[in-house]
N, C-alpha and C positions, 0 to 999 in steps of 0.2 A: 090094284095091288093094295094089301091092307097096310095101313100104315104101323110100322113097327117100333116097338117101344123103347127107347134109351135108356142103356142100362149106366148110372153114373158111374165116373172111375174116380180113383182117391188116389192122390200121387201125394206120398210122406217118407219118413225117415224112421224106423224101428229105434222104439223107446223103451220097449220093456218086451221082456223073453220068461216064459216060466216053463223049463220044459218036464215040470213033476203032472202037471196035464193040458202038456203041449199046446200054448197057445202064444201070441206076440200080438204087441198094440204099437200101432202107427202114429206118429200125429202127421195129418195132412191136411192140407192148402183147402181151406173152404167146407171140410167136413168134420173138422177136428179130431178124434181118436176111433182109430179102425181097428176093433176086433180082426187078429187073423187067425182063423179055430178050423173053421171047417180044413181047409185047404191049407194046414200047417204043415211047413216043412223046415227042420229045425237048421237045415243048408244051409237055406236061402233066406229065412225068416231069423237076421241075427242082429244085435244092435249094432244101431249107426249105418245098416242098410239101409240103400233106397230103393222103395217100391212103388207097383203101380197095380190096382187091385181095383176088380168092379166089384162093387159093394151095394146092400140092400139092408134096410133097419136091423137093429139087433131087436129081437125077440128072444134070445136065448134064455133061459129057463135059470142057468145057475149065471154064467158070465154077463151080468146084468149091468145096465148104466150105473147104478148104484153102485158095485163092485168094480166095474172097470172103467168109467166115464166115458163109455164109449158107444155114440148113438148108430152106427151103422158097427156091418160086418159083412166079413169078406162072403162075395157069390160067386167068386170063379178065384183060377190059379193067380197068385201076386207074382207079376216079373218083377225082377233087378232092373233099375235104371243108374241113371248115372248121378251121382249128387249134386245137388241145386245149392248145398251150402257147404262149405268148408266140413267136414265133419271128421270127428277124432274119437278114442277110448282112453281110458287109463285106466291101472289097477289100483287100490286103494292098497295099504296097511292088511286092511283085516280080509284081503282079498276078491273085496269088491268091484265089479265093472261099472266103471262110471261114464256116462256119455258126454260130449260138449260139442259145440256147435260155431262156429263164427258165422255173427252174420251184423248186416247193419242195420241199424233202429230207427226210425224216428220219434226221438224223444214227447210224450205229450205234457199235463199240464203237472207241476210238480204241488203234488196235495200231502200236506202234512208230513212235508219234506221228502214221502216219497214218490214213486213215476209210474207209467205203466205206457211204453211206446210199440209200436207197431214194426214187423221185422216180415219180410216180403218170405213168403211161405212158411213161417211161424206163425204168423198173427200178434196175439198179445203179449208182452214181454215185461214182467215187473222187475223196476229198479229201488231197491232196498233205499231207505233213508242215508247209511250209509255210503253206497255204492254213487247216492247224487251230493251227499257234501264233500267226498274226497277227490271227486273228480271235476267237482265245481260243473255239476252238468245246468245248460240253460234250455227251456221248453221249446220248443218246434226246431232244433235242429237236426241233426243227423250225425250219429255215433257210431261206432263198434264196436261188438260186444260180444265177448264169450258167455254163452249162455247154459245152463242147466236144466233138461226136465223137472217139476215141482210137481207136485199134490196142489190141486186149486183149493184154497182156502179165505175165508176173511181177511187174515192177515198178507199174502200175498196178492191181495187185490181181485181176487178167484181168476188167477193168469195157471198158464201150461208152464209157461218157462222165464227163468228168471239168472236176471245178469250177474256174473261174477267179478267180469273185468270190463273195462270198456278203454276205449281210443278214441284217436281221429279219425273222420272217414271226409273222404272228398262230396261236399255237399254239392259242388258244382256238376256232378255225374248226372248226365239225362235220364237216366238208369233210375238212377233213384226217384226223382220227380215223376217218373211213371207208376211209382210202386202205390204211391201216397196222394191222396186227391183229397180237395174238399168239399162237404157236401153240406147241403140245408137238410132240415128235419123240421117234426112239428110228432108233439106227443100224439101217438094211438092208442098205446094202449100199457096195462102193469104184465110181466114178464110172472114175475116173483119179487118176494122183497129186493127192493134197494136195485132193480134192474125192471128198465123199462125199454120198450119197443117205440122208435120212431117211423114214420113214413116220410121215407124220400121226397123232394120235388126237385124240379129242376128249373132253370132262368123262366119258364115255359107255364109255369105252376101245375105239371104234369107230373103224376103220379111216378118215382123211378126206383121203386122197390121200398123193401123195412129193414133196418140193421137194430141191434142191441144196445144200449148204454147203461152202464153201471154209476152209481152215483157216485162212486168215489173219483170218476173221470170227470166230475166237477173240478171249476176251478175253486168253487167256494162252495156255502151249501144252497140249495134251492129247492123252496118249498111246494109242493106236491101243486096248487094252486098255480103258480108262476106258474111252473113247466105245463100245466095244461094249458094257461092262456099263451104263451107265447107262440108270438104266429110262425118265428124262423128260430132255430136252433143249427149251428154252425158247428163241425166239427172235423174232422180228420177220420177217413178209413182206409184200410187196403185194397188191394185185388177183389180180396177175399170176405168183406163186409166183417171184419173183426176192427171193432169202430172203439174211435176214443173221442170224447169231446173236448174239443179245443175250448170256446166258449159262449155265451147263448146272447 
């Protein structure tokens, strides 16, 4: 029998809707933003839905990563599932849909006053400089956080999503401690500026994959030198290899 080939699925929450020509973007768990074009349907395909969609690279011609950040796209029909995170709408004033999300974070290192912590099927989650002096947030614990879809930019740390309110959350929850692990690293290789690639090892000094680090997930600054010599690099990531460094 020939072995047959796995087609991956993307399971996320509808973030954007434009139905002038018809399409919807996902963020999900591990693939980050899923074009949904081919197999648009504007029912089922609405914000604050949750979907579940097999998906293959975007190649498209006009809805490009550049245009939608979005490196895969839908190859079969999106189901409805059930939501994974708290999820809500509201209308704005000038008649706006606006989506939000609770979910809980674990906070990482706070760099020039502001955060970027990790939220179990979100991934990265930027906390404004504001949003960590009012709440007096402290590094590696575990919050709540109503959060907002963003534009990845400089300024927001180039995060998806970013917190508006936060709370308490029960750090003591097994739940949590599963979502969040830490991991060793050792520089391979430069991504693009200011984001570099590490390679995995484990107690074992065996090869356990590559996750991302952006340099502002310093706790300080470090120089291109260091981070090459350094034999272990310690950090914090999710499920989902959306890594933050703790410290090196």
């Amino acid at each position: 029998m020939d072995e047959q080939t796995t087609i991956p699925i993307a399971v996320g929450v509808v973030i954007h809707v434009d139905l002038r020509i018809n399409y919807g973007i996902i963020h999900s768990s591990g693939y980050g933003r899923v074009l949904i074009s081919r197999n648009f349907d504007k029912n089922l395909v609405q914000l604050g839905n949750w979907l579940s969609v097999e998906i293959e690279p975007n190649t498209r011609p006009i809805l490009t990563f550049e245009r939608t950040f979005c490196n895969f796209v839908d190859a079969g029909k999106p189901k409805i599932i059930d939501e994974l995170l708290p999820t809500g709408t509201s209308v704005s004033k000038t008649g706006t849909v606006n989506l939000r999300i609770q979910t809980p974070v674990f906070l990482g290192n706070i760099t020039f006053g502001n955060s970027v912590g990790l939220s179990p099927h979100l991934g990265r989650v930027y906390l404004s400089g504001t949003v960590c002096k009012k709440f007096k947030l402290s590094p590696l614990t575990w919050i709540h956080c109503g959060v907002v879809s963003v534009t990845p930019c400089e300024a927001n740390f180039n995060s998806f999503w970013e917190a508006r309110t936060t709370g308490c959350e029960d750090s003591g929850d097994p739940k949590l401690s599963q979502c969040v692990r830490r991991c060793l690293g050792r520089f391979h290789a430069f991504k693009e500026k200011n984001v570099c690639i590490l390679q995995l090892f484990n107690r074992h000094n065996k090869n356990a994959g590559f996750a991302c680090v952006h340099s502002f997930d310093f706790a300080h600054t470090v120089r291109e030198e260091d981070l090459k010599k350094a034999s272990a690099i310690q950090f914090s990531t999710d499920d989902y290899d959306s890594v933050m460094l703790k410290h090196n």
